[in-house]
ChimeraX commands (.cxc) that place a marker at each C-alpha (Angstrom):
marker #1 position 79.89,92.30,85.93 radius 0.5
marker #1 position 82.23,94.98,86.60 radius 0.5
marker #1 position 85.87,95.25,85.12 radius 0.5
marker #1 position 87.47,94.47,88.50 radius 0.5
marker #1 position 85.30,91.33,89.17 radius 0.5
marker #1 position 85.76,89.67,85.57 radius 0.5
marker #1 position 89.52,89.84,86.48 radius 0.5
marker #1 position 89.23,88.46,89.96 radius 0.5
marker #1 position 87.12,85.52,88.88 radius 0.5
marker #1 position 89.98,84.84,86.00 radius 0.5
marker #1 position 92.38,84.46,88.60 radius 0.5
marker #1 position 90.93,82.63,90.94 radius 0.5
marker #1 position 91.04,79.61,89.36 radius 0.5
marker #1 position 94.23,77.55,89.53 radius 0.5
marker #1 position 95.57,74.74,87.50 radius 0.5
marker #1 position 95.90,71.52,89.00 radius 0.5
marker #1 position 96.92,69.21,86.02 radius 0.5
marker #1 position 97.69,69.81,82.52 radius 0.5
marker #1 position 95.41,66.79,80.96 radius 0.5
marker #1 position 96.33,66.42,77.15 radius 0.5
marker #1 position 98.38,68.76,74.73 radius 0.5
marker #1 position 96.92,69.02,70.88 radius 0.5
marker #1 position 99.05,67.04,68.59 radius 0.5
marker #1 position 99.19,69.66,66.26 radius 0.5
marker #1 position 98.58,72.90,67.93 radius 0.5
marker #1 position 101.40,72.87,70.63 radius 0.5
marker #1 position 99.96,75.80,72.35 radius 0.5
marker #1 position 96.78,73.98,72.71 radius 0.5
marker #1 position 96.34,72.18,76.12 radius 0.5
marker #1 position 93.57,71.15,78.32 radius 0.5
marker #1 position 93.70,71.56,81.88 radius 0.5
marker #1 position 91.71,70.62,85.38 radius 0.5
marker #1 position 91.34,73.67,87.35 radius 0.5
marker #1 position 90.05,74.01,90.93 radius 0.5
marker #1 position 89.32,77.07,92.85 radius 0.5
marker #1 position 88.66,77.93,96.65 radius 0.5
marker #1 position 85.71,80.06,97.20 radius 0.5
marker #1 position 85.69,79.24,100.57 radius 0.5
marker #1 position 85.30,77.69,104.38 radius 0.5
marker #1 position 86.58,74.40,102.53 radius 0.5
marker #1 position 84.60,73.79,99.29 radius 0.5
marker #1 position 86.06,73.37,95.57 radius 0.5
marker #1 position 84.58,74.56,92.53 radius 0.5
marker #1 position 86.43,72.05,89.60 radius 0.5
marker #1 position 86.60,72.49,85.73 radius 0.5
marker #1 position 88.40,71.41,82.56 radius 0.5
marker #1 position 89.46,73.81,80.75 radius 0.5
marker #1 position 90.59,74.01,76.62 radius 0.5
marker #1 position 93.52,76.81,76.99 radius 0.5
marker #1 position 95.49,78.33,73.54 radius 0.5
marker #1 position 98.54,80.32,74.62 radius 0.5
marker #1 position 98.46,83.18,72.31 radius 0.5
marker #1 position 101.82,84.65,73.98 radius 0.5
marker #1 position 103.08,84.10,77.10 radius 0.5
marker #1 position 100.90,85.75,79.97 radius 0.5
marker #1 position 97.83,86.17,77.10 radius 0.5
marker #1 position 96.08,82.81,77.01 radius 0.5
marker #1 position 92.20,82.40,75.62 radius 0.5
marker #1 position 90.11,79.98,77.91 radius 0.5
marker #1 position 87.38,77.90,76.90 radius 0.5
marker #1 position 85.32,75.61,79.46 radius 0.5
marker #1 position 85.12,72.31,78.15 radius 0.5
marker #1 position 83.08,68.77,78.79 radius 0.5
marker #1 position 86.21,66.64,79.69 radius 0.5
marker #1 position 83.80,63.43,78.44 radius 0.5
marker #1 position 83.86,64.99,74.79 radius 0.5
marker #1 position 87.71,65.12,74.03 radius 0.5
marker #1 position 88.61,63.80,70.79 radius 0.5
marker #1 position 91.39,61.66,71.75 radius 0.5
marker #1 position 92.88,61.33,67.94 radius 0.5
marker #1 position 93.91,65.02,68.46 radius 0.5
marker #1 position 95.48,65.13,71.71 radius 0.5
marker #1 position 98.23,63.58,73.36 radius 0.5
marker #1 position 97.95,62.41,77.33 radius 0.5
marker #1 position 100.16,64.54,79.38 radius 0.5
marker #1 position 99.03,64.26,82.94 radius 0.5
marker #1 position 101.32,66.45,84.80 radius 0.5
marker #1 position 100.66,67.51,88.19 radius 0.5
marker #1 position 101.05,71.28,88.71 radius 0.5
marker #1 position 98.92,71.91,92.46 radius 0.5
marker #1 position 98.90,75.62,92.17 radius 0.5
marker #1 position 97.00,75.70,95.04 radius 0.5
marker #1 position 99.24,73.29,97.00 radius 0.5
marker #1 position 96.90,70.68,98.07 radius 0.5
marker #1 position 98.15,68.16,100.10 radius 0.5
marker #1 position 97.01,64.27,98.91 radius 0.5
marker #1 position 96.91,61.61,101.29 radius 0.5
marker link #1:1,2 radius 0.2
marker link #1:2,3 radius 0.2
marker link #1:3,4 radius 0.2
marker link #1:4,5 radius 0.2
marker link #1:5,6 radius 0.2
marker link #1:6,7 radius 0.2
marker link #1:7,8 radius 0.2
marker link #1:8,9 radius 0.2
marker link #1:9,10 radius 0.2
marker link #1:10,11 radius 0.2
marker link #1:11,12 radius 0.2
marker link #1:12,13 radius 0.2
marker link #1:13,14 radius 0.2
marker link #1:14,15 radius 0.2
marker link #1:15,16 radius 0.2
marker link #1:16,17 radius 0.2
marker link #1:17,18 radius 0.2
marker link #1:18,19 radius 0.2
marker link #1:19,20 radius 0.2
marker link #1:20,21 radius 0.2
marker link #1:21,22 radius 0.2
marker link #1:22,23 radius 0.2
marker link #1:23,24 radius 0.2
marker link #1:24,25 radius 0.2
marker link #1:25,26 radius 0.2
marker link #1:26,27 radius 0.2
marker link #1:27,28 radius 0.2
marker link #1:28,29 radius 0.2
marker link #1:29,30 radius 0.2
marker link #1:30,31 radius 0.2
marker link #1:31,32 radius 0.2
marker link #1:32,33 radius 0.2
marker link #1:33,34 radius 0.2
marker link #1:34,35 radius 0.2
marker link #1:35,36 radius 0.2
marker link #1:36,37 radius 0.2
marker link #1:37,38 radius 0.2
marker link #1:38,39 radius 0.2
marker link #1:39,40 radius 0.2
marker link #1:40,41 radius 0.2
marker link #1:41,42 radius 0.2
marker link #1:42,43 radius 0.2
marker link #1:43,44 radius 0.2
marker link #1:44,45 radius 0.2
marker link #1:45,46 radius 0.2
marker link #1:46,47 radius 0.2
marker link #1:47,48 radius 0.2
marker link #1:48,49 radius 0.2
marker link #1:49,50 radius 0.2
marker link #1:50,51 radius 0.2
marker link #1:51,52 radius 0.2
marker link #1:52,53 radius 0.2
marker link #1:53,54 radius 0.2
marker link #1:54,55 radius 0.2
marker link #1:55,56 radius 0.2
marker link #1:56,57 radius 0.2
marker link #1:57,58 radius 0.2
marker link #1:58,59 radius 0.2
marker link #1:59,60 radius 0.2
marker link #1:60,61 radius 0.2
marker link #1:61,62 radius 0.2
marker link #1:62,63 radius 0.2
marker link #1:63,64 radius 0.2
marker link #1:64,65 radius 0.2
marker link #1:65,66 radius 0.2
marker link #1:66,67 radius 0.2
marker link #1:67,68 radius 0.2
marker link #1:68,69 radius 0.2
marker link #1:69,70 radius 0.2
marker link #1:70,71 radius 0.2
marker link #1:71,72 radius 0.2
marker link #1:72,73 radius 0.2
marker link #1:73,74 radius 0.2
marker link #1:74,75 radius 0.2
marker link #1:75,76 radius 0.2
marker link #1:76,77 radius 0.2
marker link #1:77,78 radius 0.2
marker link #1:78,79 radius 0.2
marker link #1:79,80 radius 0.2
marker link #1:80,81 radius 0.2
marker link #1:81,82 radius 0.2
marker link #1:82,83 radius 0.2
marker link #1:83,84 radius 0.2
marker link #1:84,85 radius 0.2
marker link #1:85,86 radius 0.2
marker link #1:86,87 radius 0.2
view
């Protein structure tokens, strides 16, 4: 994958709630991310994201089943980055 395309696919996913926020590691959230690749479909993923400094963060897919719950606090705010409209 070329330099250009690693940085497009980065970017094209956009955060649609913040999920949980480690209890101990305040930098340390998970989030749901969607992203539009086209004529209407989603692509969906939660994501384990450490903000090293602002702008810099490290991303790690996750299995949003496997979340040890005695480390992370429910957050559950709604961000809609890419302005979806619920009914």
């Amino acid at each position: 994958m070329s330099f250009v395309k690693g940085i497009m696919a980065v970017f094209a996913w956009q955060t649609q709630t913040i999920l949980y926020q480690n209890i101990y590691l305040k930098n340390r959230i998970i989030e749901f991310q969607m992203m539009n690749p086209g004529a209407g479909s989603y692509r969906r993923r939660t994501v384990e994201k450490t903000i090293i400094v602002p702008g810099i963060n490290w991303i790690t897919e996750i299995n949003g089943d496997s979340i040890d719950l005695k480390q992370w606090k429910k957050f559950n705010i709604d961000i809609n980055e890419l302005g979806l409209k619920y009914v």
